[in-house]
C-alpha positions as CSV (number, residue, x, y, z in Angstrom):
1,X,-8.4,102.1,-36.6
2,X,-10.1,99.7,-33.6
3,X,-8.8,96.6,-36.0
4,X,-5.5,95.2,-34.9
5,X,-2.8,92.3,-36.2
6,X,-1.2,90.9,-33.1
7,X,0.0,88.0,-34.9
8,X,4.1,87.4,-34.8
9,X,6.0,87.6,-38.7
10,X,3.5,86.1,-41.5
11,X,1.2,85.0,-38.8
12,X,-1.4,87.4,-38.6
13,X,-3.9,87.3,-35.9
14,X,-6.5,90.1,-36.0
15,X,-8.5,91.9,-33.0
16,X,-11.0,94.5,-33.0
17,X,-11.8,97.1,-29.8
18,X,-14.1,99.7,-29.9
19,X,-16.8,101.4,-27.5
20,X,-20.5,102.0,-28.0
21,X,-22.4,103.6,-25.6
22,X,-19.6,103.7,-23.1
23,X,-19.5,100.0,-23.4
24,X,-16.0,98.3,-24.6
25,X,-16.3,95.0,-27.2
26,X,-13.0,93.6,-28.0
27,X,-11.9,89.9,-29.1
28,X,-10.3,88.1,-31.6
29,X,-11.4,87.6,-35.0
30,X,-9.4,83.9,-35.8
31,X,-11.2,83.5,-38.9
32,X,-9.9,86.4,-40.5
33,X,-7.0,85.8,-43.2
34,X,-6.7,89.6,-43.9
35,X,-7.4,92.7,-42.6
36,X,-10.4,93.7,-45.3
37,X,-11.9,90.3,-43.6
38,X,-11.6,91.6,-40.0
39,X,-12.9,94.9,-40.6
40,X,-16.1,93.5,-42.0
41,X,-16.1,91.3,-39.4
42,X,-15.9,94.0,-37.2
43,X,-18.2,95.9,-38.9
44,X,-20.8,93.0,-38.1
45,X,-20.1,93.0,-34.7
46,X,-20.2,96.8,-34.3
47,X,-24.2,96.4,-35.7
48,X,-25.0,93.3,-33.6
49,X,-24.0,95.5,-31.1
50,X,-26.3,98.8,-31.8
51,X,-29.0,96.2,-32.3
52,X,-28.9,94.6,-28.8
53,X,-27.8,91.3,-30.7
54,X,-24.1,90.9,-29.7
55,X,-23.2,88.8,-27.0
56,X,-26.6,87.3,-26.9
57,X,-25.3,83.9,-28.1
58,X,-21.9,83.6,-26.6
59,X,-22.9,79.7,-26.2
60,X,-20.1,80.3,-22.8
61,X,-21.5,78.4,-20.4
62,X,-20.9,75.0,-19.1
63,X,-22.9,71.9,-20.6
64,X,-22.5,69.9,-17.7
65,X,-24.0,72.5,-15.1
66,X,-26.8,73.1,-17.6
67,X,-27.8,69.4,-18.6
68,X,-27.9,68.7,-14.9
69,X,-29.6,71.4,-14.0
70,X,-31.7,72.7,-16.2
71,X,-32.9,70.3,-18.5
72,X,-33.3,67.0,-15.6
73,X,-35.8,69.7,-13.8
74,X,-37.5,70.2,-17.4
75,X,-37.6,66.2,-17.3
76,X,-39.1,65.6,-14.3
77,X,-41.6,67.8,-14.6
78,X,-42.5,67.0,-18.6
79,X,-41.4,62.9,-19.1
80,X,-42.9,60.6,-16.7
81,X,-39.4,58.0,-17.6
82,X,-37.0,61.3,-16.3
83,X,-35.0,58.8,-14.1
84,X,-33.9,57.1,-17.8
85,X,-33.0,60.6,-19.1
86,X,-31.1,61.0,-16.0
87,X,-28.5,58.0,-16.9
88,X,-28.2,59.4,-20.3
89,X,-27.2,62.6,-19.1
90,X,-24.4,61.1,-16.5
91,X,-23.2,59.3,-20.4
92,X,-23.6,63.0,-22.2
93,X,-21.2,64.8,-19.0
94,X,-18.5,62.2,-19.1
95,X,-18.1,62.6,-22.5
96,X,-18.8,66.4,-23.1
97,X,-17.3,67.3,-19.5
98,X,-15.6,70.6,-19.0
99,X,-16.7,71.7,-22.5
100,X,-19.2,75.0,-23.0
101,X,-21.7,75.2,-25.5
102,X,-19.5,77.0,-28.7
103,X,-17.9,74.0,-28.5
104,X,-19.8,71.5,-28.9
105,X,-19.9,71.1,-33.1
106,X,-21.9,68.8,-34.9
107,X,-18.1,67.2,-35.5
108,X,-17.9,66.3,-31.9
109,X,-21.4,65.0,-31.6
110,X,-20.3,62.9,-34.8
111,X,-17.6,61.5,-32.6
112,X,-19.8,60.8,-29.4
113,X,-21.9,58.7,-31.9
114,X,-19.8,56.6,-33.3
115,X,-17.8,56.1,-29.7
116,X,-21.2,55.0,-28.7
117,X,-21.8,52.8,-31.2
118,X,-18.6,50.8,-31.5
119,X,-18.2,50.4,-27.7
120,X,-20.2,47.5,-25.0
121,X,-22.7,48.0,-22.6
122,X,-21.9,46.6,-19.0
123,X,-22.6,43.4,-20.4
124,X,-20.1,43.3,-22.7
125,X,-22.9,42.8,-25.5
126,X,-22.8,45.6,-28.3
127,X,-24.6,49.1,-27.7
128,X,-27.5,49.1,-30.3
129,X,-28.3,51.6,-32.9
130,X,-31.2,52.5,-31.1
131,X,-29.6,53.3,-27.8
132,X,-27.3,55.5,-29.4
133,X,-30.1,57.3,-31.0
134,X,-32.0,57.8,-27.9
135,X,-28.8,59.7,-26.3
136,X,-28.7,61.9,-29.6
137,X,-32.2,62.1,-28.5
138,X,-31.7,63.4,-25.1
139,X,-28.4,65.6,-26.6
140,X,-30.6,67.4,-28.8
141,X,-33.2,68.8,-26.4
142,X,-30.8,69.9,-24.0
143,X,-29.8,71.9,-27.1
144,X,-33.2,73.2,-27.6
145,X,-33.3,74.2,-24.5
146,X,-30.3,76.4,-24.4
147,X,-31.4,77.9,-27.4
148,X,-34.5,79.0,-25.7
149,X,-32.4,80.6,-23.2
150,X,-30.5,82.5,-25.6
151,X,-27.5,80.6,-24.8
152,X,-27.1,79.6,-28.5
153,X,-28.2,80.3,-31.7
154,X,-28.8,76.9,-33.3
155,X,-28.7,73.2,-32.6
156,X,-25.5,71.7,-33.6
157,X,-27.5,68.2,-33.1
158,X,-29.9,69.0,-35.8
159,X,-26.9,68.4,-38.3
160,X,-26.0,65.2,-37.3
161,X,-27.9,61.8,-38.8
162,X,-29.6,59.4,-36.6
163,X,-28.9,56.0,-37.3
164,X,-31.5,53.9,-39.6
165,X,-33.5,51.8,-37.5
166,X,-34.3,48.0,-39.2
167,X,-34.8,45.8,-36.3
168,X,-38.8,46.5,-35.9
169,X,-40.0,43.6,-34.7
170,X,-43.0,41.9,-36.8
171,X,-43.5,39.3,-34.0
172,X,-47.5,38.8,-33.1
173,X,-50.0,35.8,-31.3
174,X,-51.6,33.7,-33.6
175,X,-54.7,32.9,-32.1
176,X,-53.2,28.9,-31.7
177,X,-50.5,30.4,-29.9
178,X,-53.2,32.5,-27.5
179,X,-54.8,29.4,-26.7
180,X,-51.4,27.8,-25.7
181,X,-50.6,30.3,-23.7
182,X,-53.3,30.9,-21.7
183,X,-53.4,27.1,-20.7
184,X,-49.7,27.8,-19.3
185,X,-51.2,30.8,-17.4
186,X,-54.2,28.7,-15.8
187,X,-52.0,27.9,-12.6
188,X,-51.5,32.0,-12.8
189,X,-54.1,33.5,-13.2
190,X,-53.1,36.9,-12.1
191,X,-50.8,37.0,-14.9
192,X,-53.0,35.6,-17.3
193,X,-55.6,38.6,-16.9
194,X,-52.7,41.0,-17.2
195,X,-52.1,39.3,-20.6
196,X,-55.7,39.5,-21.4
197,X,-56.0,43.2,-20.5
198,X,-52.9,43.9,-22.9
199,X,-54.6,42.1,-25.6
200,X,-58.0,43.1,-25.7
201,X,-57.2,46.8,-25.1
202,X,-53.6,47.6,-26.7
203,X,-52.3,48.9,-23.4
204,X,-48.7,49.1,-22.8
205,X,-46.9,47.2,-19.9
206,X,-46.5,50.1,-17.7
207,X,-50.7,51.4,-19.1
208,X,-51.6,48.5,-17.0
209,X,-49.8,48.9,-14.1
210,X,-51.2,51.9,-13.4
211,X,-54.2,51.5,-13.9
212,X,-56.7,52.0,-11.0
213,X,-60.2,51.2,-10.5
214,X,-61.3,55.0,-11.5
215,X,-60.2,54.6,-14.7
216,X,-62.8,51.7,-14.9
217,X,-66.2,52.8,-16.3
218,X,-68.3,50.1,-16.0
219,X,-71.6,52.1,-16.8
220,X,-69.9,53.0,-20.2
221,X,-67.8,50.1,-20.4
222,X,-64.9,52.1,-21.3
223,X,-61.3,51.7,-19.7
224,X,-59.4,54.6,-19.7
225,X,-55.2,54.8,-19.4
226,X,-51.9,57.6,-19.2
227,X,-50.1,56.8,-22.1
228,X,-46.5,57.2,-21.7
229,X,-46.8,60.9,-23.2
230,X,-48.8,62.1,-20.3
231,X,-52.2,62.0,-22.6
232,X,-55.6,59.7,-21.8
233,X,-56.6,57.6,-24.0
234,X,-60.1,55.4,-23.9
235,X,-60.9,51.7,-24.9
236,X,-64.5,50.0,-24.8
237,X,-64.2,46.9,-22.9
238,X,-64.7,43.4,-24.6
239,X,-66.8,41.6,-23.3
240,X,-64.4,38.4,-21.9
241,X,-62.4,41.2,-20.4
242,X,-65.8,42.7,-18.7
243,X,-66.2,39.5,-17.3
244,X,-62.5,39.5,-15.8
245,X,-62.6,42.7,-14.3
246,X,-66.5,42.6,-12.7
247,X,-64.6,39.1,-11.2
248,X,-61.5,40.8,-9.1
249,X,-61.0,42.2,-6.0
250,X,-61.8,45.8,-5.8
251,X,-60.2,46.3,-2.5
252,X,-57.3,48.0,-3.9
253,X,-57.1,51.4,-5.7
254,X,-55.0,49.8,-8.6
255,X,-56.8,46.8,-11.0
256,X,-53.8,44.5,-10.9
257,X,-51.3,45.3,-7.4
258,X,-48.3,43.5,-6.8
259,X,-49.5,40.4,-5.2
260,X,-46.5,40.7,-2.7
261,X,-46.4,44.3,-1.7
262,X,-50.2,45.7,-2.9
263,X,-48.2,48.2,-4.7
264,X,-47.4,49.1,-8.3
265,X,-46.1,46.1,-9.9
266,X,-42.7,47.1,-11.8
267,X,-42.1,43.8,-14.1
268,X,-43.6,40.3,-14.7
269,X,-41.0,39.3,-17.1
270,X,-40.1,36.1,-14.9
271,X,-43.8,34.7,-14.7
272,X,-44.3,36.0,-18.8
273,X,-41.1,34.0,-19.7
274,X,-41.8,31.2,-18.1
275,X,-45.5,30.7,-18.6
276,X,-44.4,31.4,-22.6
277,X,-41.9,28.5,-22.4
278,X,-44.2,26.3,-21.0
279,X,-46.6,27.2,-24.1
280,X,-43.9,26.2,-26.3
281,X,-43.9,30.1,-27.7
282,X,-40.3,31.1,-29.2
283,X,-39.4,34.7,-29.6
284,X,-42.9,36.2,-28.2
285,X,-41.6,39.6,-25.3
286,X,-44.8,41.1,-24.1
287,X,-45.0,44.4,-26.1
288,X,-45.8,42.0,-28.6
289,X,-49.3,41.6,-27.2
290,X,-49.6,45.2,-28.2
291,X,-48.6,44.3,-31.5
292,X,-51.0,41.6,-31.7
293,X,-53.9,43.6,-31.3
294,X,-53.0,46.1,-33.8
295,X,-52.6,43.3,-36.1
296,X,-55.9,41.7,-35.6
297,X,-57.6,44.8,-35.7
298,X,-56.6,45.4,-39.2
299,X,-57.4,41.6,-40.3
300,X,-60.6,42.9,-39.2
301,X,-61.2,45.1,-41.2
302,X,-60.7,48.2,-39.3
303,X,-59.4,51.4,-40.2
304,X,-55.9,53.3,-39.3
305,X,-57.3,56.1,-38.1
306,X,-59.5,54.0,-35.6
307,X,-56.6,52.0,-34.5
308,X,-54.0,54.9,-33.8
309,X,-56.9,55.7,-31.4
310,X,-56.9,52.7,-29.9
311,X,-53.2,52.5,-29.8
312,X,-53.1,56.2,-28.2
313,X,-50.5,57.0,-31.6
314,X,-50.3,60.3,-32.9
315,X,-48.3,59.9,-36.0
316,X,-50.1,57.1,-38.4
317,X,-47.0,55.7,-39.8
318,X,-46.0,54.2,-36.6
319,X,-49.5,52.4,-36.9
320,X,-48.5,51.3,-39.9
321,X,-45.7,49.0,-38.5
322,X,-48.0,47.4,-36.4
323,X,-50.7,46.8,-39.0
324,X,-48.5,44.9,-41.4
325,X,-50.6,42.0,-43.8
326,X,-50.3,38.6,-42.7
327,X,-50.0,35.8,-44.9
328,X,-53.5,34.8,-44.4
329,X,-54.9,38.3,-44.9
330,X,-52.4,38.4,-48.0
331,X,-54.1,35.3,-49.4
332,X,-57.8,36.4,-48.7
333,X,-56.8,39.9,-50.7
334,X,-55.7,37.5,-53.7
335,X,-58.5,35.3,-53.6
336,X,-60.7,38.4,-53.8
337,X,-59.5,39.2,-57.1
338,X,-61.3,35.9,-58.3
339,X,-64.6,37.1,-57.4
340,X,-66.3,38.5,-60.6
341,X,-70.3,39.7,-60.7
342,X,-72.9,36.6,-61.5
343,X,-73.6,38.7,-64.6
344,X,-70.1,39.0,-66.2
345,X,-69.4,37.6,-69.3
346,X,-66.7,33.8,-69.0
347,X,-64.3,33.5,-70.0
348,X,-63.5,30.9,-72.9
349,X,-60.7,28.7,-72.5
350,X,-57.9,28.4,-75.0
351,X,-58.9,24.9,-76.8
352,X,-62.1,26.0,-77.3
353,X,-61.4,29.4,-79.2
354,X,-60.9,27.7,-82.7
355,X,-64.5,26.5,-82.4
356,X,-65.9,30.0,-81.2
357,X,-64.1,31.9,-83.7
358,X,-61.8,33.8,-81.3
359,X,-58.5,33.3,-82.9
């Protein structure tokens, strides 16, 4: 018999140890209550084992060594925002340090979540939902990855809910609040052509930083831009924005460089606040510009499919949160539901029914 009870008294604690092929397999069996149980779970093993399939998924090796290994040298070579991924995993060590992959259970990843959540940031403000998400995020793929490497069998992550997002912001320019703001911009010109280019194109922040003067086709009049998923994406240029690019200096590889070092700007969140207070403009961060072109887009007229591919999205219903009605669009929409064919019959009002006959 290769099963065992090495338990002490009524405290039974079953083994199994047998050879195949001249190679030994022996370990405990802790979930076994009997010894009918550990025989079949022996007898699971035993197969596993004539199949090549024990042992294959141990999960025993270190998470920390892995995630800091392994998956930041995925990131840097697949994310072009690694260096964030690379905080997150310093957060995902500290908490799972010294543990190995069996032991990380969708029961501990429930209580990493809701440490994170109930806990501050550096600024002693609260950590948001989404941050926390993110992590899970991050948590998750290093998973993945160990599955790939036949390190485990499943993804403990994949068990665990994200937290239910509700603070997408709805926040646009009205086209009074354009004009404001680009009369606080005339003293900054730079920055006010940044603004334009994020309006009349859709680009993100870091879209325009990047982008250099060969992603300019005038000849087409087409601007072209890395999204933040590695992908290009193409936008014909409007017309005021032709005029504000055939205007600057093309002495630089990139359209707008950092007017103090000629390099890659990082953040004009100084100048955009300011210029926005000076517009009298409450509650307006720049992604929203992105959001305003969406939005205007669809007052137009234009289709979802055409503006995910403006937008560079893949997946429409994140469109769809950019694309929401206004109130004016809301009211034209009703207002259409007035208009009836020159043809079609009127209707009669109600004191003149009794005369007509239509009681």
């Amino acid at each position: 018999m290769t099963v065992r009870n090495r338990g002490i008294g009524k405290k039974k604690r079953w083994y199994y140890d047998f050879m195949i092929r001249g190679v030994r397999y022996k370990g405990a069996v802790p979930e076994a209550r009997t010894q009918e149980d550990a025989e079949k779970a022996e007898n699971k093993i035993k197969k596993d084992a004539y199949d090549g399939k024990y042992g294959k998924f141990s999960g025993n090796f270190s998470f920390t060594e892995f995630a800091k290994k392994t998956y930041l040298d995925w990131a840097k070579l697949n994310k072009r925002w690694w260096y964030t991924d690379s905080l997150i995993v310093e957060t995902l060590c500290l908490f799972f340090d010294k543990k190995t992959f069996q032991e990380i259970t969708p029961s501990l990843i429930e209580k990493f979540k809701r440490q994170r959540r109930t806990s501050s940031t550096r600024n002693k403000k609260p950590r948001t939902a989404a941050t926390v998400n993110r992590e899970l995020a991050v948590l998750s793929k290093i998973l993945s990855l160990a599955i790939d490497d036949e390190i485990i069998e499943t993804n403990p992550c994949s068990r665990v809910k994200r937290f239910r997002l509700s603070n997408e912001r709805t926040r646009y320019l009205t086209h009074e609040e354009e004009a404001q703001l680009m009369n606080a911009l005339k003293e900054y010109p730079f920055l006010g052509n940044i603004v334009t280019m994020a309006i009349y194109t859709g680009f993100r922040r870091g879209e325009i930083f990047r982008l250099k003067w060969t992603d300019v086709d005038f000849n087409l009049r087409i601007v072209r831009a890395i999204d933040k998923n590695g992908e290009e994406k193409a936008v014909p240029i409007a017309n005021k924005l032709l005029k504000i690019l055939q205007s600057l200096p093309k002495d630089n590889e990139l359209v707008f460089p950092s007017p103090r070092t000629q390099k890659q700007l990082t953040d004009v969140k100084k100048g955009f606040k300011k210029a926005r207070e000076t517009a009298g403009i409450k509650n307006l961060h720049f992604h929203d510009l992105r959001h305003t072109t969406a939005t205007r887009l669809a007052e137009n007229g234009n289709g979802i499919v055409t503006i995910a591919e403006i937008l560079g999205h893949k997946d429409l219903r994140m469109t769809k949160r950019y694309t929401h009605a206004t109130s004016e669009s809301k009211r034209r929409a009703i207002e259409s539901l007035e208009q009836m064919p020159e043809n079609c019959p009127k209707f009669v009002p109600n004191e003149n029914r009794q005369a007509t006959g239509l009681t």
